[in-house]
C-alpha positions in Angstrom: 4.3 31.5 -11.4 3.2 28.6 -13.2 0.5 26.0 -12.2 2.9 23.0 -12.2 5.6 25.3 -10.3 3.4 26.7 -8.2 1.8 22.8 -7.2 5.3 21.5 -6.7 5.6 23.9 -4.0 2.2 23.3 -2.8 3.1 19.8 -2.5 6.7 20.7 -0.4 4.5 22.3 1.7 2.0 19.4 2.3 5.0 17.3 3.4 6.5 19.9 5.9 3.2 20.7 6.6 2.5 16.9 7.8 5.9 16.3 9.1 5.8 15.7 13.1 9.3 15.6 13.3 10.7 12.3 12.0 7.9 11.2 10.2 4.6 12.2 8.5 1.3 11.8 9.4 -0.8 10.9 5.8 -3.5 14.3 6.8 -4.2 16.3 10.0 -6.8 15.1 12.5 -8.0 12.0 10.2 -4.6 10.4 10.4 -2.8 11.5 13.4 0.4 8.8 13.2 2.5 7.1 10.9 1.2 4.8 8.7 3.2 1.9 7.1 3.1 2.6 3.3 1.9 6.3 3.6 5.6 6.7 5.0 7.4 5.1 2.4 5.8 6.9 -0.2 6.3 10.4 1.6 10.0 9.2 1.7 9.9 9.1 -1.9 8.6 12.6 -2.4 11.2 14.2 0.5 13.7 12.6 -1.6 12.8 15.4 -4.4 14.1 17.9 -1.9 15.3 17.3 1.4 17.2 13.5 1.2 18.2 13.9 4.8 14.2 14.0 5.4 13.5 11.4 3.2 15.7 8.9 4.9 14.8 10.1 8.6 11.2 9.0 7.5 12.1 5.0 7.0 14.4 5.2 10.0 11.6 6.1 12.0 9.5 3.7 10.4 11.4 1.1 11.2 12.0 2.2 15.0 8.5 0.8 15.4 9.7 -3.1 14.3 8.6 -5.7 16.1 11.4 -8.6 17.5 10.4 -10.9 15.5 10.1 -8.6 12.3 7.0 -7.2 11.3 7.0 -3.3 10.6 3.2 -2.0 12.1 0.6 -0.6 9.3 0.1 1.9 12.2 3.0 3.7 15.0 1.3 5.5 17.6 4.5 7.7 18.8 2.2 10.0 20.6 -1.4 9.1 21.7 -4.1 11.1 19.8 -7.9 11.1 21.4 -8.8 11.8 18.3 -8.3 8.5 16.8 -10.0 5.5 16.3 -9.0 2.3 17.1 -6.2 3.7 19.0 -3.0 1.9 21.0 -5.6 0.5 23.8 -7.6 -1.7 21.2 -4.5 -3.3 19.6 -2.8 -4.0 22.8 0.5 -4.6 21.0 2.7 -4.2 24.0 5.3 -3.1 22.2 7.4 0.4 22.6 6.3 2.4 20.5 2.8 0.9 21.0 1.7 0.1 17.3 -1.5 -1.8 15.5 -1.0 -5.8 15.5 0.0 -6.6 11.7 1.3 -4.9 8.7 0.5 -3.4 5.4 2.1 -3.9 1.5 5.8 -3.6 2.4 7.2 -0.6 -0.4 10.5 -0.2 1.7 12.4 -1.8 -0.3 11.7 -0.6 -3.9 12.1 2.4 -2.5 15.1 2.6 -0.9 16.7 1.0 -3.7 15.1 3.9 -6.1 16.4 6.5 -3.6 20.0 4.7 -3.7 20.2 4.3 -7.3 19.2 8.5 -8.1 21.2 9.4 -4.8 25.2 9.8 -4.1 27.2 8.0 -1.3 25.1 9.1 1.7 22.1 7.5 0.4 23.7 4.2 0.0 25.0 4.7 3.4 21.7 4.8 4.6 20.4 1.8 3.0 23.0 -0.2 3.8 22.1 0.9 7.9 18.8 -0.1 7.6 19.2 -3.2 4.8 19.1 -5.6 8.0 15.9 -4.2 9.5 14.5 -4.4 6.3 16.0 -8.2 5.2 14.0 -9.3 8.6 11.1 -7.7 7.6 10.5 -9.5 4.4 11.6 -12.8 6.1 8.6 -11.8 8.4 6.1 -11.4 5.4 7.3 -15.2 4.3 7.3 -17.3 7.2 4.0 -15.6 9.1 1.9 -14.5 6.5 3.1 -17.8 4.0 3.3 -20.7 7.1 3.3 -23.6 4.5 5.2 -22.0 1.6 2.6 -21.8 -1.1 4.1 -18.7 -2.9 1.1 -16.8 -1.8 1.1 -14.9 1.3 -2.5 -14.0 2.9 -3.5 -11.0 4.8 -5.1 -11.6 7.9 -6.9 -8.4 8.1 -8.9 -5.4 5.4 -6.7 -2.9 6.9 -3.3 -4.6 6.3 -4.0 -4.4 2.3 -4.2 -0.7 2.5 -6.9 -1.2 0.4 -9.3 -1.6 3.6 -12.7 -1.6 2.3 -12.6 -2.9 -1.0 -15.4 -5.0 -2.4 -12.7 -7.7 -1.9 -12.5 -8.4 1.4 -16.6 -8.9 1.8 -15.8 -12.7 0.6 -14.0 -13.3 4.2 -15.6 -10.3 5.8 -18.9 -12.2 5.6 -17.7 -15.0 7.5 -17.4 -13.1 10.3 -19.1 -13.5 13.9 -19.0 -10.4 15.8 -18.7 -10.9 19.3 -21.7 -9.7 21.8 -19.1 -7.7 23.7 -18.1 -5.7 21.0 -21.0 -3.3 21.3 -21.1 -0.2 18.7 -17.4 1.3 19.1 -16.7 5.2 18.8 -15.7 5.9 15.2 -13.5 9.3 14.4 -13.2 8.7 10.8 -16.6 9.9 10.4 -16.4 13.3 12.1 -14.3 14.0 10.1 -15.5 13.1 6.7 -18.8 12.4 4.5 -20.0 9.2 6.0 -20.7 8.2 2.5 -17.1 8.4 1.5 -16.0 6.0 4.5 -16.7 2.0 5.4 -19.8 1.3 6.8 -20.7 0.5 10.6 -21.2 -3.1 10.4 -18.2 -3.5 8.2 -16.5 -1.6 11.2 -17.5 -3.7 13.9 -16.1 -6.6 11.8 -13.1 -4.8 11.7 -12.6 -4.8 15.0 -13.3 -8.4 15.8 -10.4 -9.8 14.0 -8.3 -7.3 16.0 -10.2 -8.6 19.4 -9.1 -12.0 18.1 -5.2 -10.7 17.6 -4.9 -9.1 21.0 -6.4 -12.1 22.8 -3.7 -14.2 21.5 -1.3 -11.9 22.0 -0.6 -11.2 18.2 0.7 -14.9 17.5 0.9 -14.6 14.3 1.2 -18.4 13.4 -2.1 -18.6 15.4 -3.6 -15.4 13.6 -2.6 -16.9 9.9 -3.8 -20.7 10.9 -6.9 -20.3 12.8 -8.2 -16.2 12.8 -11.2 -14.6 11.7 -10.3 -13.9 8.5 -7.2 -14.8 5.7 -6.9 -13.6 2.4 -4.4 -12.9 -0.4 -4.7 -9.3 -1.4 -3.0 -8.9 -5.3 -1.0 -5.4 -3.7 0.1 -7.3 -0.8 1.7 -10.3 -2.9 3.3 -7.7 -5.4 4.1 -5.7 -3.7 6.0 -8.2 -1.4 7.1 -9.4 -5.2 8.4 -6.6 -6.3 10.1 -6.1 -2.9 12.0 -9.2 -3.0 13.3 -8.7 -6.4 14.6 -4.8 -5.5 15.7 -6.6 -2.3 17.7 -9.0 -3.6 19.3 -6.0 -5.9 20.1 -4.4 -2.9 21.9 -7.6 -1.3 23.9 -7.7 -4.7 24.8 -4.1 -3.9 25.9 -4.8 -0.6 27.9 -7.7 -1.6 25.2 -10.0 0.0 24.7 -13.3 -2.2 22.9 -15.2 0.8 20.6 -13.1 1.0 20.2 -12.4 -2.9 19.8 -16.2 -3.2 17.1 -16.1 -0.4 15.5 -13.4 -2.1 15.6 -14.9 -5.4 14.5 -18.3 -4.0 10.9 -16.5 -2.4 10.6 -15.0 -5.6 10.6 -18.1 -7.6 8.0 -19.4 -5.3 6.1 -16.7 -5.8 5.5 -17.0 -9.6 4.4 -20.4 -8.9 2.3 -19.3 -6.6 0.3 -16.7 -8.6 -1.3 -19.0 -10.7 -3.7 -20.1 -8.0 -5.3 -16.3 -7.7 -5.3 -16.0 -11.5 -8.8 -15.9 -12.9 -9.9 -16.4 -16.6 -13.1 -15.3 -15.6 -11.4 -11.2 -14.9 -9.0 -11.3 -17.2 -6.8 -10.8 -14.2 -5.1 -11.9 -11.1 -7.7 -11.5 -8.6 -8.0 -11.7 -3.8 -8.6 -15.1 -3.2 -9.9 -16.1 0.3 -7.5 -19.0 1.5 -10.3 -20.3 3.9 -13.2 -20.8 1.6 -10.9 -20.9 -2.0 -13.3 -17.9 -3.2 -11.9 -15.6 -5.7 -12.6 -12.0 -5.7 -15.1 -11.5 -9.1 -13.9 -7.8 -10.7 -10.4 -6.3 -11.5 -9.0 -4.0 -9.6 -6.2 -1.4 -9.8 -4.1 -4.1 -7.2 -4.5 -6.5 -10.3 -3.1 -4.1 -12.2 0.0 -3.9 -10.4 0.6 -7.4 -11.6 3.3 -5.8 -14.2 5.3 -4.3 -11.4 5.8 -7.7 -10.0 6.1 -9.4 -12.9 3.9 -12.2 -12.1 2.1 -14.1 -15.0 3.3 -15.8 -18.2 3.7 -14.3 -21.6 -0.3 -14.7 -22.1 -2.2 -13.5 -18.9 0.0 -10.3 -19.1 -1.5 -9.7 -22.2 -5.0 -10.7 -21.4 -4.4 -8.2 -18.6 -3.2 -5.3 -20.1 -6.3 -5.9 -22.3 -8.5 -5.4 -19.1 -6.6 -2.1 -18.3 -6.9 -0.7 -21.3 -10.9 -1.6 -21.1 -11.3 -0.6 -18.0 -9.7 2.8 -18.4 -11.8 3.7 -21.6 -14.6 4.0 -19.3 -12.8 6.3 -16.7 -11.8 9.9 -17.1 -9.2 9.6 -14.4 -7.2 5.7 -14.2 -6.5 3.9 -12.9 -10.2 3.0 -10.4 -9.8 0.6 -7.3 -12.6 -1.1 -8.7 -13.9 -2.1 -12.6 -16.6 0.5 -13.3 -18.5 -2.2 -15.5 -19.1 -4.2 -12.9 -22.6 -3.2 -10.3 -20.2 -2.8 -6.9 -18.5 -0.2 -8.0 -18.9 3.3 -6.0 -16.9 6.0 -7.7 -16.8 7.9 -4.1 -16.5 5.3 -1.5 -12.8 5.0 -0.7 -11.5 1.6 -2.0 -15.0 0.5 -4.0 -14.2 3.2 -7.3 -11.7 5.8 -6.5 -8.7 6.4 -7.8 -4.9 6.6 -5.7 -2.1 8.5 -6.7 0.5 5.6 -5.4 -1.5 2.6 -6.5 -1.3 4.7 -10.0 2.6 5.0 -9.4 2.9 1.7 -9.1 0.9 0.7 -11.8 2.4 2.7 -14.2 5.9 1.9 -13.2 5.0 -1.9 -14.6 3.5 -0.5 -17.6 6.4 1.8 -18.3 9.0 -1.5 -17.7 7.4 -4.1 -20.0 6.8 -1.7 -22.5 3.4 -0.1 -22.5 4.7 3.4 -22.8 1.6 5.1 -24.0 -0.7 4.0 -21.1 2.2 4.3 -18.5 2.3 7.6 -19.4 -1.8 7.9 -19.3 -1.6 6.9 -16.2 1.0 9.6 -14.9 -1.1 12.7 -16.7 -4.4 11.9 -14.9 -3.0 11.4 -11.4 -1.3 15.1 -12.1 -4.7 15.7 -13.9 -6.7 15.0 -10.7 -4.2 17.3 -8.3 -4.5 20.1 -11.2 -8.5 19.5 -11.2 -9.3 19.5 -7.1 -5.4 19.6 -5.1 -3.8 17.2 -3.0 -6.6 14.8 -1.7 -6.2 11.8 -0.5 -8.3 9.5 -3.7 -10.1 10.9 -6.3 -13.3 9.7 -8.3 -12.4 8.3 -11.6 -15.4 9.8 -13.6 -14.9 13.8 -12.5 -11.6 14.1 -10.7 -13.3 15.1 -7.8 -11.2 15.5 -4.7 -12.8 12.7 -1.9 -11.7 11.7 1.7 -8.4 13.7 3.4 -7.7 17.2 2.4 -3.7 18.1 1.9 -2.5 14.4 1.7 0.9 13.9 2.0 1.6 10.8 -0.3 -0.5 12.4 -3.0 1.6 15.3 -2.5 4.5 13.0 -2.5 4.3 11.1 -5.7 3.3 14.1 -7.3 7.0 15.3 -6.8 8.4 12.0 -7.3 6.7 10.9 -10.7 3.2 12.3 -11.4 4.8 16.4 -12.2 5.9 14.4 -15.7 10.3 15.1 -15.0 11.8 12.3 -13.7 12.6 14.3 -10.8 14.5 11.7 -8.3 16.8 11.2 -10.9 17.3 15.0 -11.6 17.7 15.9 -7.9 19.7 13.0 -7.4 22.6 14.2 -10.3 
């Protein structure tokens, strides 16, 4: 049995292994419930083998959205001591009880790749849930962009899925914690090298601006206007980008053109909006803190997914791909969370160095669409490199390959089968 065959089937067995019936937690014990993002991408990698699975996971997904819209970075279907902050910090009183705001919304590019290498029941399936998800994305705007800049801001670390990167200090520092907040139980670190997690004070802040969210009862006008903290996070925004223009695809599919036009029209907005995170400084488009007007000082592998959204004119694209191509002749493994030439980074602590399989997916995606074959394809070897060098773990440091944070990690398992294995195997399933 060969390596890559038998990794593939390593990787089918992560996903099975992490299934909980419905949905997938991201690892055992560390992450006991579904996570946004981590879901989507696992959707992705069922779709390899199982599409029935794959499809079940964004239907549960979105069993968790709230009335007015927003899909939860976190479901709690079943309460797990072993987590930390669990359903009775967030207080969402919602059923399922779920964390108070979101996280980089992938649903749609994906279900539109799954449609587009799938057969009839696929586009079935999409077309059930294409309402759920229209509201979603209409949720993003209107909450997370109140006065239509173009830009929408995240009002919390965790809902970039990038939670501790040197980013978010700019707003983080702002931040008052309250006197009753006392030192809260973590889990996260029982289960893995402090050193390779956030650190306690960071924590603390963490939890105020989810103190400030349940007080108000997760208004999330209130939250984006006057909370603790409010930033735009480059994933987040191109994600949301890239999003709306798959979306809109979708409406077009569906025979849709309100909602392609509504689509189109947040789109347009949006590549307006990008120019006010750009910075000539980085070479890149860069958080920005919408309180203060601070930007973010160092690229990052969410400014590299600036291609997938297609934001930029002809000449920062270029400046940009320059940076990449920098930054990733002083890695061994691309694409880092953080610029390695610049004194914050930490090639073992989570978001502050390492490197992450779907960040790379996305990444390379861009690269591979506006024609930067050659480092598209970089990109794809070292995140199979990585798996081949230490297995499925959740990041990876960019200078060794070394293996960091969750063991068995179901989306590194799952974009392994979708795109890092090298066949373009949604496409070869999907025949």
């Amino acid at each position: 049995m060969s390596m890559h065959t038998s990794l593939k089937q390593q990787a089918i067995d992560i996903l099975r292994m992490n299934d909980r019936g419905g949905y997938t937690v991201p690892t055992a014990r560390l992450y006991p419930y579904q996570w946004e993002w981590d879901s989507v991408f696992a959707a992705l990698g069922f779709a390899t083998f199982d599409r029935n699975r794959a499809w079940e996971e964004i239907e549960t997904l979105f069993s968790g959205q709230w009335e007015d819209g927003m899909v939860p970075h976190i479901i709690f279907h079943k309460t797990d001591p072993d987590y930390f902050p669990g359903p009775e910090m967030w207080k969402s009183n919602t059923v399922p009880p779920s964390s108070g705001h979101s996280q980089p919304p992938v649903a749609a590019s994906a279900m539109l790749t799954m449609m587009k290498t799938g057969g009839p029941e696929d586009r079935k399936r999409a077309e059930k849930l294409f309402e759920k998800l229209v509201a979603w994305h209409r949720w993003f705007h209107k909450y997370r962009d109140p006065d239509e800049t173009g830009v929408v801001g995240i009002i919390h670390p965790w809902e970039s899925g990038r939670d501790n990167c040197p980013d978010w200090d700019i707003g983080m520092e702002q931040i008052t914690v309250p006197d009753d907040l006392g030192d809260l139980p973590r889990r996260d670190i029982t289960h893995v090298d402090p050193s390779e997690r956030p650190t306690a004070e960071q924590y603390n802040r963490y939890l105020a601006i989810v103190k400030f969210g349940h007080e108000c009862k997760w208004d999330h006008l209130e939250i984006a206007r006057n909370g603790p903290f409010f930033m735009v996070d480059p994933c987040v925004q191109f994600a949301l980008m890239r999003g709306d223009r798959d979306l809109a695809e979708l409406a077009d599919e569906f025979g849709l053109p309100g909602i392609r036009d509504e689509a189109e029209s947040w789109l347009k907005r949006a590549k307006e909006g990008c120019g006010s995170f750009w910075s000539e400084d980085v070479g890149g488009f860069v958080a920005k803190d919408l309180r203060s007007g601070t930007l973010s000082t160092a690229f990052t592998n969410a400014s590299a997914m600036a291609l997938y959204a297609d934001a930029g004119d002809a000449a920062q694209q270029a400046r940009l791909v320059r940076e990449v191509t920098a930054i990733l002749d002083c890695c061994t493994y691309g694409f880092p969370s953080w610029d390695p030439r610049d004194s914050q980074f930490e090639s073992r602590r989570y978001w502050r160095g390492p490197i992450w399989s779907v960040v790379n997916y996305m990444i390379g995606t861009g690269l591979a669409e506006k024609g930067h074959g050659a480092l598209a394809e970089r990109l794809r070897g070292d995140t199979r490199r990585a798996v081949e060098t230490s297995g499925f773990y959740e990041y990876f440091d960019p200078l060794t390959g070394e293996g960091l944070g969750g063991k068995l990690f179901t989306w590194t398992a799952a974009i392994h089968l979708a795109w890092a294995m090298g066949d373009d195997l949604l496409q070869a399933e999907g025949e």
